[in-house]
CHARMM-style PDB file with segment names, atoms N, HN, CA, C and O in Angstrom:
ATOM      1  N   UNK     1       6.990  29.746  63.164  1.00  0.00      PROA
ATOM      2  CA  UNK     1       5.697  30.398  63.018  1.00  0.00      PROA
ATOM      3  C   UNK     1       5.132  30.692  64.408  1.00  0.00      PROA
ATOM      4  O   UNK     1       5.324  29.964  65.382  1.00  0.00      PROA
ATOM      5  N   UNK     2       4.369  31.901  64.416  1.00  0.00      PROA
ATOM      6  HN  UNK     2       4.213  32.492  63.625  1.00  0.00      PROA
ATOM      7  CA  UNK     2       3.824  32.070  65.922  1.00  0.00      PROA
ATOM      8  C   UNK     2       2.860  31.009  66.285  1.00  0.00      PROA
ATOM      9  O   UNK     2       2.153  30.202  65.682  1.00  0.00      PROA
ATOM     10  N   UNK     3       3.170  31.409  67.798  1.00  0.00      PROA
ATOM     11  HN  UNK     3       3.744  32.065  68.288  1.00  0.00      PROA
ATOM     12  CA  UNK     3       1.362  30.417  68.065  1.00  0.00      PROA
ATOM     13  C   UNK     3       0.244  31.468  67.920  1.00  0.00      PROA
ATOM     14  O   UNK     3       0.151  32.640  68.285  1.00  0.00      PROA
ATOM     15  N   UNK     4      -0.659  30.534  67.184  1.00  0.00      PROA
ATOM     16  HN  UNK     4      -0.583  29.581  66.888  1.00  0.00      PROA
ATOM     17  CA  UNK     4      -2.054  31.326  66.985  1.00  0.00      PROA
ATOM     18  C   UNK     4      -3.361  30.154  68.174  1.00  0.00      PROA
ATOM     19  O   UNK     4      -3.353  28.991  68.578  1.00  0.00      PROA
ATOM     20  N   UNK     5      -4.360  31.440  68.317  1.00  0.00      PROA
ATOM     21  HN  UNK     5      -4.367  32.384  67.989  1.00  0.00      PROA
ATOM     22  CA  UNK     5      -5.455  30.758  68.872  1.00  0.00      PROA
ATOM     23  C   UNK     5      -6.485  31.464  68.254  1.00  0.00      PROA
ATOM     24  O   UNK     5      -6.473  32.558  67.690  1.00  0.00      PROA
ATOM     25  N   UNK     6      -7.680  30.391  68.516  1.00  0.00      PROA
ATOM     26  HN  UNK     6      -7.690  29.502  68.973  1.00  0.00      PROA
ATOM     27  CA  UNK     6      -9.098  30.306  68.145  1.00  0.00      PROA
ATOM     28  C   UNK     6      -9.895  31.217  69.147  1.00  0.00      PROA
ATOM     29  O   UNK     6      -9.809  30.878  70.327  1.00  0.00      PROA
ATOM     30  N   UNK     7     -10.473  32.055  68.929  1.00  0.00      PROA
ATOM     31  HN  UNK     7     -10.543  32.331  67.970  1.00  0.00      PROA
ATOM     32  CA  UNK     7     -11.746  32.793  70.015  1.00  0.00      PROA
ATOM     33  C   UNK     7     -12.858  32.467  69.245  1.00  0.00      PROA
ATOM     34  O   UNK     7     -13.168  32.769  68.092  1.00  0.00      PROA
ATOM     35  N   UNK     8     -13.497  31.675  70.253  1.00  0.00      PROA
ATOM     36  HN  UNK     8     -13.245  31.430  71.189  1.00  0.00      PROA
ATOM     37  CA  UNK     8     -15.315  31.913  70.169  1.00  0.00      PROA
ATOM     38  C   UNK     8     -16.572  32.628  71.005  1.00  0.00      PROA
ATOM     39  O   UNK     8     -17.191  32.128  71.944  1.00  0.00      PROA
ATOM     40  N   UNK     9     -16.725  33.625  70.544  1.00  0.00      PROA
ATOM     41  HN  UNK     9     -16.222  34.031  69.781  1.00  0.00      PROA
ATOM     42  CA  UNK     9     -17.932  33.950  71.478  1.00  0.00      PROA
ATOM     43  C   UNK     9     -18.794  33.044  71.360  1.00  0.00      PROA
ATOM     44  O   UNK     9     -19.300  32.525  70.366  1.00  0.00      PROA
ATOM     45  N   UNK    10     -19.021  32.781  73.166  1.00  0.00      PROA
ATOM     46  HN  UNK    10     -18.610  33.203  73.974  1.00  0.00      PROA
ATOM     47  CA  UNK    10     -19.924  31.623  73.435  1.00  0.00      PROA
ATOM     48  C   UNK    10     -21.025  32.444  73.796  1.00  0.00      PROA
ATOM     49  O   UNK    10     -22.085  32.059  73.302  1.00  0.00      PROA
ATOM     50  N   UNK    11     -21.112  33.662  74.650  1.00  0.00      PROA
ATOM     51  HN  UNK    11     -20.251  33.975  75.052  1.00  0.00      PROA
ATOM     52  CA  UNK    11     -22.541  34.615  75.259  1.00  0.00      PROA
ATOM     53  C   UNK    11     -22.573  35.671  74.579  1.00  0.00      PROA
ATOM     54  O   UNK    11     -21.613  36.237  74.055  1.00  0.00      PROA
ATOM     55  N   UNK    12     -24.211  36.124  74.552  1.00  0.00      PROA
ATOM     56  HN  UNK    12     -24.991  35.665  74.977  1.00  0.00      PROA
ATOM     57  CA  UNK    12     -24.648  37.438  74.127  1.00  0.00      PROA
ATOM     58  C   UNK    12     -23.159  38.621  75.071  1.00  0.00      PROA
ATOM     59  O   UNK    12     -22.365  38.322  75.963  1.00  0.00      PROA
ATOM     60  N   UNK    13     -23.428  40.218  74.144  1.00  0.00      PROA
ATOM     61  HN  UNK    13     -24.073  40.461  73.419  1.00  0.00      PROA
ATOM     62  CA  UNK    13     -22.308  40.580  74.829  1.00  0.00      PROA
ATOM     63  C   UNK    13     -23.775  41.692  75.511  1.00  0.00      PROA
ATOM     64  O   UNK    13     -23.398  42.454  76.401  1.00  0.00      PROA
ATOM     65  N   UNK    14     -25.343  41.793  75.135  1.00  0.00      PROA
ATOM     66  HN  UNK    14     -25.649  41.174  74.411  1.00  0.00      PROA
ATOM     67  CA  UNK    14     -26.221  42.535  75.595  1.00  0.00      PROA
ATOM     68  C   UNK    14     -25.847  42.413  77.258  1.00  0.00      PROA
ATOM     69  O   UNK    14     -25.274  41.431  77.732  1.00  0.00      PROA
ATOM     70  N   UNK    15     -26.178  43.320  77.864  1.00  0.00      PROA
ATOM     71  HN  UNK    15     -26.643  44.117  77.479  1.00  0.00      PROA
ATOM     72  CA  UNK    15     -26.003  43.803  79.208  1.00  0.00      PROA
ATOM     73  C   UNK    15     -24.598  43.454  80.265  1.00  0.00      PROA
ATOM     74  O   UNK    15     -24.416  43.163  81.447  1.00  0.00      PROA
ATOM     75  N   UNK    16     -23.500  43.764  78.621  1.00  0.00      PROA
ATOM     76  HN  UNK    16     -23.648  44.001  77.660  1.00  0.00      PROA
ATOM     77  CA  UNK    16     -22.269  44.125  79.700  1.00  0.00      PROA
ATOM     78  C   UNK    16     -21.807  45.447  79.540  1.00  0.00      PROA
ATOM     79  O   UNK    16     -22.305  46.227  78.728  1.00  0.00      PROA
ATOM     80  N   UNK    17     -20.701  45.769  80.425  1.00  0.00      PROA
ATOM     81  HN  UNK    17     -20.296  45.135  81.084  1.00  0.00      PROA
ATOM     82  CA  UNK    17     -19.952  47.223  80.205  1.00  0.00      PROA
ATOM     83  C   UNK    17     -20.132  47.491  78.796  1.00  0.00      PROA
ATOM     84  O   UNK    17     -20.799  46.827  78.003  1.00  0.00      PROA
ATOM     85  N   UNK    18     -19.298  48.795  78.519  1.00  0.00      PROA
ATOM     86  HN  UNK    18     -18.756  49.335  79.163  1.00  0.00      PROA
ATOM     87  CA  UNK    18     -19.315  49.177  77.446  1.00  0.00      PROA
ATOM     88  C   UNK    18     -17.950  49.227  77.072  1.00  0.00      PROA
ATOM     89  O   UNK    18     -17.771  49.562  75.901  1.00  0.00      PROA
ATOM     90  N   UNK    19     -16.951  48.988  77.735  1.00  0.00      PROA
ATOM     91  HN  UNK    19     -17.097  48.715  78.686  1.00  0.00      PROA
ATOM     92  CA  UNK    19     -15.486  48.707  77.638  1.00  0.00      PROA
ATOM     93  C   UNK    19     -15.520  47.432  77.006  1.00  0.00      PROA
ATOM     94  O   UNK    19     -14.942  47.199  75.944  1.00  0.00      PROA
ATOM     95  N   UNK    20     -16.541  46.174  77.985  1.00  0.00      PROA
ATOM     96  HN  UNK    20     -17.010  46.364  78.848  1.00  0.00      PROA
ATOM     97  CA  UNK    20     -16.164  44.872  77.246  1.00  0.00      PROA
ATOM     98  C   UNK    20     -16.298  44.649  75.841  1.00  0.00      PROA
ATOM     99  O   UNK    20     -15.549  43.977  75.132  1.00  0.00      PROA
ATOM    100  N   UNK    21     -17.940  45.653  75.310  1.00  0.00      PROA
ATOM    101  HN  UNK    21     -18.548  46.199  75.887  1.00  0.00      PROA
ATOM    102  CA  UNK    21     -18.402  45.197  74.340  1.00  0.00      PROA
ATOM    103  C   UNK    21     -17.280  45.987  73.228  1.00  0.00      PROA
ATOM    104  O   UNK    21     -16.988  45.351  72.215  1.00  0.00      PROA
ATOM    105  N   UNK    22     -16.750  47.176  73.404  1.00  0.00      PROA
ATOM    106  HN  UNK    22     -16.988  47.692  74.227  1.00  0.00      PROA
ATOM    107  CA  UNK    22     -15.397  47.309  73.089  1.00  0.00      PROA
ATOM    108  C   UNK    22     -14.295  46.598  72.424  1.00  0.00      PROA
ATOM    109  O   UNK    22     -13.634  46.602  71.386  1.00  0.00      PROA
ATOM    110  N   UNK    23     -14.460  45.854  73.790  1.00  0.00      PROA
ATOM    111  HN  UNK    23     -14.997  45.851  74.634  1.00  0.00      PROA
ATOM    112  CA  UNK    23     -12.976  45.027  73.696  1.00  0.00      PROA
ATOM    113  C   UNK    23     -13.467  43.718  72.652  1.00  0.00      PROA
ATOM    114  O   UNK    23     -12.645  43.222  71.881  1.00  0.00      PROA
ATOM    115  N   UNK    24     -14.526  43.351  72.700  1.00  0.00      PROA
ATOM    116  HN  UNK    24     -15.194  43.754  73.326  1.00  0.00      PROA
ATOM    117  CA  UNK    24     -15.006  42.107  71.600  1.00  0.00      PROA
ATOM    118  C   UNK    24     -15.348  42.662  70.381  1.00  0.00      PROA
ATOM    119  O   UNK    24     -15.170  41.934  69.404  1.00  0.00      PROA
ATOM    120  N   UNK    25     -15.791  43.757  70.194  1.00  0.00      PROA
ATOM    121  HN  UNK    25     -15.937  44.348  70.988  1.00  0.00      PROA
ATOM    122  CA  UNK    25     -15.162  44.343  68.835  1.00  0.00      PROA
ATOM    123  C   UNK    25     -14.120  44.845  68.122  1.00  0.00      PROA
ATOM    124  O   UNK    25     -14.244  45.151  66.936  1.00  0.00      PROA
ATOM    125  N   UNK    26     -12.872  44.986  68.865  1.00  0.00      PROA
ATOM    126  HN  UNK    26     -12.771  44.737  69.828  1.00  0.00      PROA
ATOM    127  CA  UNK    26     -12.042  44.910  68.917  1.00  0.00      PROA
ATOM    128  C   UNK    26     -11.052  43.542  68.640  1.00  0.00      PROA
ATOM    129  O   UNK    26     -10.130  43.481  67.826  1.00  0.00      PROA
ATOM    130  N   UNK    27     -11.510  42.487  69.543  1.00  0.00      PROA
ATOM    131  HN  UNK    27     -12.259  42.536  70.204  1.00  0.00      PROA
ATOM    132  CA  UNK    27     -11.398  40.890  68.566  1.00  0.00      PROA
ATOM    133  C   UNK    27     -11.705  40.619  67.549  1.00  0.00      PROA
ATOM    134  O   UNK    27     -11.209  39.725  66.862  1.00  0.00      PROA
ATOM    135  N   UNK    28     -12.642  41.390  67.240  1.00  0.00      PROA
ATOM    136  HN  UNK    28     -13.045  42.116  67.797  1.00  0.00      PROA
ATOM    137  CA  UNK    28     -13.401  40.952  65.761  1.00  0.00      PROA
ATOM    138  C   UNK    28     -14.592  39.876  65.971  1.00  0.00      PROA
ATOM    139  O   UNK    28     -14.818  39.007  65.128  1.00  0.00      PROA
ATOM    140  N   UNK    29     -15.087  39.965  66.773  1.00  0.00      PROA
ATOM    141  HN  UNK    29     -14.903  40.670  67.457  1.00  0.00      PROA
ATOM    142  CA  UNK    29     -16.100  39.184  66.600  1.00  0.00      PROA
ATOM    143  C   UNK    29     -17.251  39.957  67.239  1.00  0.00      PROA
ATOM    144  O   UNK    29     -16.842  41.064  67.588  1.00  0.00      PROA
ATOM    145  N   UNK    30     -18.626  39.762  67.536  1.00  0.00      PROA
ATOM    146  HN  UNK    30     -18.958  38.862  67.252  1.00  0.00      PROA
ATOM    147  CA  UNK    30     -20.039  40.623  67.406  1.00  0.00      PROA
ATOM    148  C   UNK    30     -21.037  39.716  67.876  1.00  0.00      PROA
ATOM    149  O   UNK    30     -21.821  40.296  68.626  1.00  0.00      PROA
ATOM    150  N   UNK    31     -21.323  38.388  67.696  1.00  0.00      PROA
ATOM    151  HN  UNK    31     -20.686  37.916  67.087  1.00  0.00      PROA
ATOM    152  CA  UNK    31     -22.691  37.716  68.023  1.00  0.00      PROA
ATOM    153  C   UNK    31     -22.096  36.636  68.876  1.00  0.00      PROA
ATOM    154  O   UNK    31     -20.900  36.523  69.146  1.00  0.00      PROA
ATOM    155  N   UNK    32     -23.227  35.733  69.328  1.00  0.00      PROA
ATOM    156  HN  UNK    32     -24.199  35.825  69.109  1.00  0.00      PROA
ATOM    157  CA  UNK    32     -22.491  34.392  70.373  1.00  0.00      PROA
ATOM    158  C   UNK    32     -22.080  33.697  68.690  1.00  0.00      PROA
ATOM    159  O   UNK    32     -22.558  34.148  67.649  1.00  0.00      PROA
ATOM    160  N   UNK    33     -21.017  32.428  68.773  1.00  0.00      PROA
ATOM    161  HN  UNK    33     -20.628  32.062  69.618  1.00  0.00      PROA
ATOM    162  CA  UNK    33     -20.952  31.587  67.849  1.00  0.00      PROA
ATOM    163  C   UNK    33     -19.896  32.509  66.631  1.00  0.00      PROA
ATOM    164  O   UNK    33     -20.011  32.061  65.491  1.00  0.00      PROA
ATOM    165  N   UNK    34     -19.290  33.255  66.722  1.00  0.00      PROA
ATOM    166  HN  UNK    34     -19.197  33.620  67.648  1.00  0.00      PROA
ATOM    167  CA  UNK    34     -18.575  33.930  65.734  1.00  0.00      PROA
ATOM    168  C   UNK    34     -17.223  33.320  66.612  1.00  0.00      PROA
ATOM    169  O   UNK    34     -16.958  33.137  67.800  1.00  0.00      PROA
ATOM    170  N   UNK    35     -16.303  33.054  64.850  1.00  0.00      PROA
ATOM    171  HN  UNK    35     -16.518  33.203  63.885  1.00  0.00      PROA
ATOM    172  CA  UNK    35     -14.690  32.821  66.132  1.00  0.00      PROA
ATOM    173  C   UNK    35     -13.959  33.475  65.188  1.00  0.00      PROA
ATOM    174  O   UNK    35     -14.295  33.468  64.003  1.00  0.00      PROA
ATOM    175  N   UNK    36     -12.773  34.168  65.685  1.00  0.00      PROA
ATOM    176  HN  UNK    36     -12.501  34.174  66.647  1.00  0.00      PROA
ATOM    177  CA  UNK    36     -11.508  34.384  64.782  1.00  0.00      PROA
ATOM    178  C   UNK    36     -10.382  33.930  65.113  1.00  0.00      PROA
ATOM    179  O   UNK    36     -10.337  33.581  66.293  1.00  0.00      PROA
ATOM    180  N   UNK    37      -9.408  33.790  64.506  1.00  0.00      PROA
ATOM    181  HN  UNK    37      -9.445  34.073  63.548  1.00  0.00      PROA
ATOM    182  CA  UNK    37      -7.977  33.477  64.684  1.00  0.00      PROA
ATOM    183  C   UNK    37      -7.154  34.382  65.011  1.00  0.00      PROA
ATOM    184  O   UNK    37      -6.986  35.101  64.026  1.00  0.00      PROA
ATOM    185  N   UNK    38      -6.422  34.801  66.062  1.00  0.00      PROA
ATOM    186  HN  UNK    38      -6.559  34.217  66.862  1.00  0.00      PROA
ATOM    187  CA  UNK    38      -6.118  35.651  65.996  1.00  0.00      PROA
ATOM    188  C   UNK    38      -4.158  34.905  66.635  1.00  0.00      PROA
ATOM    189  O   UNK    38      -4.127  33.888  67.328  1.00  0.00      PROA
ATOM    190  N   UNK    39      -2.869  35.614  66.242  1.00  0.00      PROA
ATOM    191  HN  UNK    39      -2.894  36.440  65.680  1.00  0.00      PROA
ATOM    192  CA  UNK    39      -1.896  35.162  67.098  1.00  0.00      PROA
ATOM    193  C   UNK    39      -1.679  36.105  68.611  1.00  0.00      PROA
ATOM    194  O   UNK    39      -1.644  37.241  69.084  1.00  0.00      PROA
ATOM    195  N   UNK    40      -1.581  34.772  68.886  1.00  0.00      PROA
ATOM    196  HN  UNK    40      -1.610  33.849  68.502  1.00  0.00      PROA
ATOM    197  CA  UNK    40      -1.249  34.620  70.289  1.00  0.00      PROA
ATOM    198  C   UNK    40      -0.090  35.765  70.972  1.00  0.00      PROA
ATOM    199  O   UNK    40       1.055  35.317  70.919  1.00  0.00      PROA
ATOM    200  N   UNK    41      -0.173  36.858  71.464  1.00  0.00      PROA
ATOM    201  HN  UNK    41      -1.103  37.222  71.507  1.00  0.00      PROA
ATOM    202  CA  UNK    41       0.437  37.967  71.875  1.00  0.00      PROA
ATOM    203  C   UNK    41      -0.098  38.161  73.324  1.00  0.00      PROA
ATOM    204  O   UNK    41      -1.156  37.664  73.713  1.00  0.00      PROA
ATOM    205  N   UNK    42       1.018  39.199  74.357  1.00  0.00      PROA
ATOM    206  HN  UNK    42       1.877  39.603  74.042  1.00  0.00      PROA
ATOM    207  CA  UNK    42       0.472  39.364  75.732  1.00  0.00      PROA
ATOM    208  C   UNK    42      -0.637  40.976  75.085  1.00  0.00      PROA
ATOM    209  O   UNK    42      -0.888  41.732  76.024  1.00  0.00      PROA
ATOM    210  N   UNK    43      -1.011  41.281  74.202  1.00  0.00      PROA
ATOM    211  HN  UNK    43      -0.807  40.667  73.440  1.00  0.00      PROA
ATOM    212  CA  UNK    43      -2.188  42.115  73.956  1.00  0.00      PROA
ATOM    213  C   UNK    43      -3.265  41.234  74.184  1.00  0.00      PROA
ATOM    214  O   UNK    43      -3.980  41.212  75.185  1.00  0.00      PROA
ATOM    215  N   UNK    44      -3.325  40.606  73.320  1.00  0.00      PROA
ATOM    216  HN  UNK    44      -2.744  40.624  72.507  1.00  0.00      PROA
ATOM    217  CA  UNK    44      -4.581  39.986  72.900  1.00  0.00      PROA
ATOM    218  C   UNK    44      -4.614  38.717  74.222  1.00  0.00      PROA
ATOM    219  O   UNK    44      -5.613  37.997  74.228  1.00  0.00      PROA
ATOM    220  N   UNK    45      -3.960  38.567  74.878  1.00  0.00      PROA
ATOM    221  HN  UNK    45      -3.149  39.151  74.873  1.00  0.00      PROA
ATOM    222  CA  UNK    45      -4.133  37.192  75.980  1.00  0.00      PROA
ATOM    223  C   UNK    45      -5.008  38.543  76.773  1.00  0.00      PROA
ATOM    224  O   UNK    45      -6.181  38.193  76.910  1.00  0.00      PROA
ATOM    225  N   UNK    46      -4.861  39.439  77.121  1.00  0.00      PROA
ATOM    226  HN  UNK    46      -3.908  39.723  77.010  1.00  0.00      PROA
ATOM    227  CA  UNK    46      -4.738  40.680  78.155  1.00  0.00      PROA
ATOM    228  C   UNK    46      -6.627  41.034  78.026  1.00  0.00      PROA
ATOM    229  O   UNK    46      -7.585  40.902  78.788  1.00  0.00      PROA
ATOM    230  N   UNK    47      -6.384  41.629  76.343  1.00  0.00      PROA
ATOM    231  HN  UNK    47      -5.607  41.737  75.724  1.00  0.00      PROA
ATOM    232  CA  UNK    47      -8.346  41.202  75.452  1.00  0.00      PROA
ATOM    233  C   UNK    47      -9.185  40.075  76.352  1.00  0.00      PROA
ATOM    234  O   UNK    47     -10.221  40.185  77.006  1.00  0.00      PROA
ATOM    235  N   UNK    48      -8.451  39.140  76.149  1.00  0.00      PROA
ATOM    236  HN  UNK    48      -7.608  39.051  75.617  1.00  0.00      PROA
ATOM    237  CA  UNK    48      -9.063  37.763  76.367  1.00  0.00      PROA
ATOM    238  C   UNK    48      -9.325  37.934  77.957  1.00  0.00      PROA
ATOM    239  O   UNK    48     -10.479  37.619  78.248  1.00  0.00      PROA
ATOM    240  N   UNK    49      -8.617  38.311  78.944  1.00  0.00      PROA
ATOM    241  HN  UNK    49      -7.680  38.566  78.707  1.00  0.00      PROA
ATOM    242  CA  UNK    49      -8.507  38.457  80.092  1.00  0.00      PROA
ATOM    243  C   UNK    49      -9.538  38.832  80.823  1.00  0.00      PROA
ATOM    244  O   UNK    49     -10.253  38.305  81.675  1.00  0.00      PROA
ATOM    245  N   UNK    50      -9.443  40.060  80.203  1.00  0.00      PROA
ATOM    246  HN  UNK    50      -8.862  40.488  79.511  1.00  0.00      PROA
ATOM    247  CA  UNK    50     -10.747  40.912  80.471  1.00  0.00      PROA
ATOM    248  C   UNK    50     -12.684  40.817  79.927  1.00  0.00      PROA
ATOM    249  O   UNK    50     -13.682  41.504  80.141  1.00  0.00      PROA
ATOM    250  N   UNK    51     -12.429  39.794  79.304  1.00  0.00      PROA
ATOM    251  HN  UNK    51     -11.617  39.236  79.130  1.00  0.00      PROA
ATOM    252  CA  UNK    51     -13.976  39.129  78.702  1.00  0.00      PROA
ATOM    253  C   UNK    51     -14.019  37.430  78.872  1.00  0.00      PROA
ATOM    254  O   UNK    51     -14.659  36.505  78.372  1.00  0.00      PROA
ATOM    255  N   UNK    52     -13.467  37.515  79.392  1.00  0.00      PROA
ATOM    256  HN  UNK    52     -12.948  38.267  79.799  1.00  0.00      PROA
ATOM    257  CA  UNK    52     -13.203  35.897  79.541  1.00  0.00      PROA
ATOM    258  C   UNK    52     -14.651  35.072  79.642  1.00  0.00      PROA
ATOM    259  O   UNK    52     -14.778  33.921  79.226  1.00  0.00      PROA
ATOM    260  N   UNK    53     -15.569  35.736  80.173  1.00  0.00      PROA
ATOM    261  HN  UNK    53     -15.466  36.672  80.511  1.00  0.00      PROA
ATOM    262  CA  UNK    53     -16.738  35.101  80.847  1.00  0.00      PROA
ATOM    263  C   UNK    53     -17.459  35.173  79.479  1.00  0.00      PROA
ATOM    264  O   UNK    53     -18.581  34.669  79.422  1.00  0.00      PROA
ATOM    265  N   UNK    54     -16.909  35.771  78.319  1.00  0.00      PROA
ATOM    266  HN  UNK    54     -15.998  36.180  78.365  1.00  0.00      PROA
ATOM    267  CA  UNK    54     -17.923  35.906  77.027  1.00  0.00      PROA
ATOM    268  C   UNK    54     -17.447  34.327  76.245  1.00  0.00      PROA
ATOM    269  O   UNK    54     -18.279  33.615  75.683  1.00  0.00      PROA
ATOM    270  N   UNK    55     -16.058  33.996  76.339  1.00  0.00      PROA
ATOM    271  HN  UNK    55     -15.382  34.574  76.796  1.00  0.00      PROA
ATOM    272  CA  UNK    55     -15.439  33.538  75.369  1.00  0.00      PROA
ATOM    273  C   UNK    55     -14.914  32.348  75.444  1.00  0.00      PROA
ATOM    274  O   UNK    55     -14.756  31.944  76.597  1.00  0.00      PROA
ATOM    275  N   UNK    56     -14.527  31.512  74.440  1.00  0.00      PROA
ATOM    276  HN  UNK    56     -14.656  31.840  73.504  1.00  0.00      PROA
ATOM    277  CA  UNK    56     -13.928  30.280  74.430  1.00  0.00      PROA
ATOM    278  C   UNK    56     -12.579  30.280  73.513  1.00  0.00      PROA
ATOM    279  O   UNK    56     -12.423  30.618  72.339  1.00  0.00      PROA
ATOM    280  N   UNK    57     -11.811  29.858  74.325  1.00  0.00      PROA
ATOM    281  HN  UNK    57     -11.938  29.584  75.278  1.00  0.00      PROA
ATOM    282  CA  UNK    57     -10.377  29.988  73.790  1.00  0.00      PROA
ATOM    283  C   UNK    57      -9.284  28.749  73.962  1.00  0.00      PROA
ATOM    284  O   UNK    57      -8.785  28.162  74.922  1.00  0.00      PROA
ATOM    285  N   UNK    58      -9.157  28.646  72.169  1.00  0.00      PROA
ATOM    286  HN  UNK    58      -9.563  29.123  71.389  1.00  0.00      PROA
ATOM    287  CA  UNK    58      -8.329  26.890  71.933  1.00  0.00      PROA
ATOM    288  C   UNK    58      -7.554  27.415  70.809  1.00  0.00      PROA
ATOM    289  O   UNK    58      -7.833  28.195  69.899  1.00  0.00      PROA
ATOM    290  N   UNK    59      -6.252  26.612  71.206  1.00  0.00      PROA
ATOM    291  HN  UNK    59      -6.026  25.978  71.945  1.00  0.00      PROA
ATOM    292  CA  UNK    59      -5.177  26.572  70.090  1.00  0.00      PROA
ATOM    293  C   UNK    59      -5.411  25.897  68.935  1.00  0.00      PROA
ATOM    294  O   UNK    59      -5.974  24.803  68.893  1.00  0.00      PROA
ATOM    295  N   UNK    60      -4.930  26.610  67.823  1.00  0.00      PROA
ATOM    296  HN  UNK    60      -4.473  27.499  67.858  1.00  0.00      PROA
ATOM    297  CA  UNK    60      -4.656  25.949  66.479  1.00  0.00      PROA
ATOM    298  C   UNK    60      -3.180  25.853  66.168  1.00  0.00      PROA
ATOM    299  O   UNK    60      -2.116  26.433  66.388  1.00  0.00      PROA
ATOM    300  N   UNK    61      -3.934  24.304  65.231  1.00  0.00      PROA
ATOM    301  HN  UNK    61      -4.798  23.833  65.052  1.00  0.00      PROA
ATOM    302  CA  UNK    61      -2.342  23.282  65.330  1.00  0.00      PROA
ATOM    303  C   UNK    61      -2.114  23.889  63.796  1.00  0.00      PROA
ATOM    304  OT1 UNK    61      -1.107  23.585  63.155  1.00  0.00      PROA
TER     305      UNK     61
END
């Protein structure tokens, strides 16, 4: 089975780019405190990369 991870938006995404807020809708998630599961791919690490300062990111067992 792949590895999957957990994203949580931890910060508002109000007064960033418009690429980032993009890219976190694009995760699927929208407010602080929303998380999804998403598997673990060099796309989505790449997502994560680029918003990092929004987000919290932990593996599921």
């Amino acid at each position: 089975m792949a590895k999957q991870i957990k994203i949580t938006q931890v910060k508002s995404q109000i007064h960033t780019l418009k690429a980032h807020k993009a890219t976190i809708k694009a995760l699927g998630l929208g407010r602080p405190n929303y998380s999804t599961v998403k598997i673990d791919t060099p796309q989505i690490r790449g997502m994560i990369d680029k918003v990092k300062y929004l987000l919290k990111v932990e593996e599921v067992k």
